[in-house]
Residue, then its C-alpha position, 0 to 999 in steps of 0.5 A: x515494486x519498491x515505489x511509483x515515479x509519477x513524473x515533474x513535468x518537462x524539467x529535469x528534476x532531482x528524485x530520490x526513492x528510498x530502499x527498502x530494508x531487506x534489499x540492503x546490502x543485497x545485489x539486486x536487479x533495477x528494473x524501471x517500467x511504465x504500465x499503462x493499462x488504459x491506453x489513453x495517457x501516454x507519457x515519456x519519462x527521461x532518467x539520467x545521473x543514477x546513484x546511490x546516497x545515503x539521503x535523509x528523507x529516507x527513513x532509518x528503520x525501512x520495514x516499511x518505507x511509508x507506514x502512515x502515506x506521508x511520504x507519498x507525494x505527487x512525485x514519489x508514491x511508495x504504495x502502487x495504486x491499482x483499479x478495475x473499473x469494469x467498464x464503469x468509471x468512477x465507482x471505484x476508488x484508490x487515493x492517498x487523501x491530503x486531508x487531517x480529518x481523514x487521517x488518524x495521525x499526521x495528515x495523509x491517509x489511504x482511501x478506498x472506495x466501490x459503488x459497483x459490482x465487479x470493481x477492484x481497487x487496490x494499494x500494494x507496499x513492500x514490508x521486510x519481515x522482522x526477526x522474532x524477539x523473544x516471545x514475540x513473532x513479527x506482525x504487521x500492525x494498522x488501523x483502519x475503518x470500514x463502513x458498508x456492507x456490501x463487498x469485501x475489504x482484505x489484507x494480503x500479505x504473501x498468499x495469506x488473506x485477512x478480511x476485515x470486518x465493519x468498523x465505523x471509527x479507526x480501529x487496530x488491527x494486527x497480521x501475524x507475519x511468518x517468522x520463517x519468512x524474516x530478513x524477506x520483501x513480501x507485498x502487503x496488498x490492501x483491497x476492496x471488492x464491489x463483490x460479485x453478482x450482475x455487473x450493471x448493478x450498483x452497491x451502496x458505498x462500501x468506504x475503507x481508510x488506512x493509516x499508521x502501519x507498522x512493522x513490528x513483534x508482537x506476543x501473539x504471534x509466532x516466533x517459529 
């Protein structure tokens, strides 16, 4: 999914979404579909008047069309947020907080949350991979926190899995990307576990914060 349309209420409104990098110049299927997995908000959506344009609230360099969640609004959201409650609501969390004491840069960032075993939640974007420079192999380079200790906290890109230790203050970290894989869309897909064991149970919190991806080289990384 290139980005979630989450309505204007009853007027017609003009939106635009942005294209992702590796589907430039592509003939590629338009697909618009509406999940809605708990069955106790429906909604109807009426589209009309598409086009392309060349719009500058889109970004120039499109590997990753929201690296640091500014760009998701209450219209508009380029990271699809997911969760499995497992019967229990409101012991997990995924949000895109509006809040510059969260955030390490700008004034929005992605917050993740579980106080229940057998939760899930989730935030999925789509990333182009770049070609290796010189020396350099591409990466996906963010900064996160972790505090708790209970569950897991991972990064997924394609079927390559990174968990991420504690961190109680924002820290970097970088995903070597697969050189192989340059000029191609894969899902980038963050996620917290409440972990495993009885259901009924709860867990001390276990928090994770996101903010100032970035698709880039890096030498560490493979070029080839």
């Amino acid at each position: 999914p290139w980005a979630e349309y989450l309505g204007s209420g009853s007027a017609l409104a003009r939106q635009t979404v942005c294209i992702p990098e590796y589907a430039k110049g592509m003939v590629s299927p338009l697909e618009l579909w509406t999940p809605n997995t708990t069955g106790g908000d429906a909604r109807t959506f009426d589209i009309d008047a598409m086009t392309l344009v060349n719009s500058s609230p889109c970004p120039a360099d499109a590997l990753l069309l929201d690296p640091g969640f500014e760009l998701s609004t209450s219209r508009i959201r380029y990271w699809s947020l997911a969760l499995n409650e497992n019967g229990y609501p409101g012991s997990v969390s995924s949000a895109i907080v509006n809040d510059a004491s969260v955030a390490r840069n700008g004034s929005r960032a992605l917050v993740l949350t579980s106080t229940q075993v057998c939760t899930d939640a989730w935030a999925r974007a789509v990333l182009t991979v770049p070609p290796p420079t010189g020396t350099a192999g591409p990466a996906l380079r963010f900064f996160y926190t972790r505090t708790g200790t209970a569950g897991g906290l991972t990064v997924t890109v394609a079927s390559e899995i990174t968990s991420l230790e504690e961190q109680s203050a924002y820290a970097e970290r970088v995903i070597c990307l697969d050189p192989a894989a340059a000029g191609q869309g894969l899902t980038v897909q963050l996620q917290i576990r409440g972990g495993s064991g009885t259901c009924a149970n709860t867990i001390p919190e276990i928090r994770a914060t996101f903010d100032d991806f970035e698709v880039t080289t890096d030498p560490a990384c493979p070029t080839q």
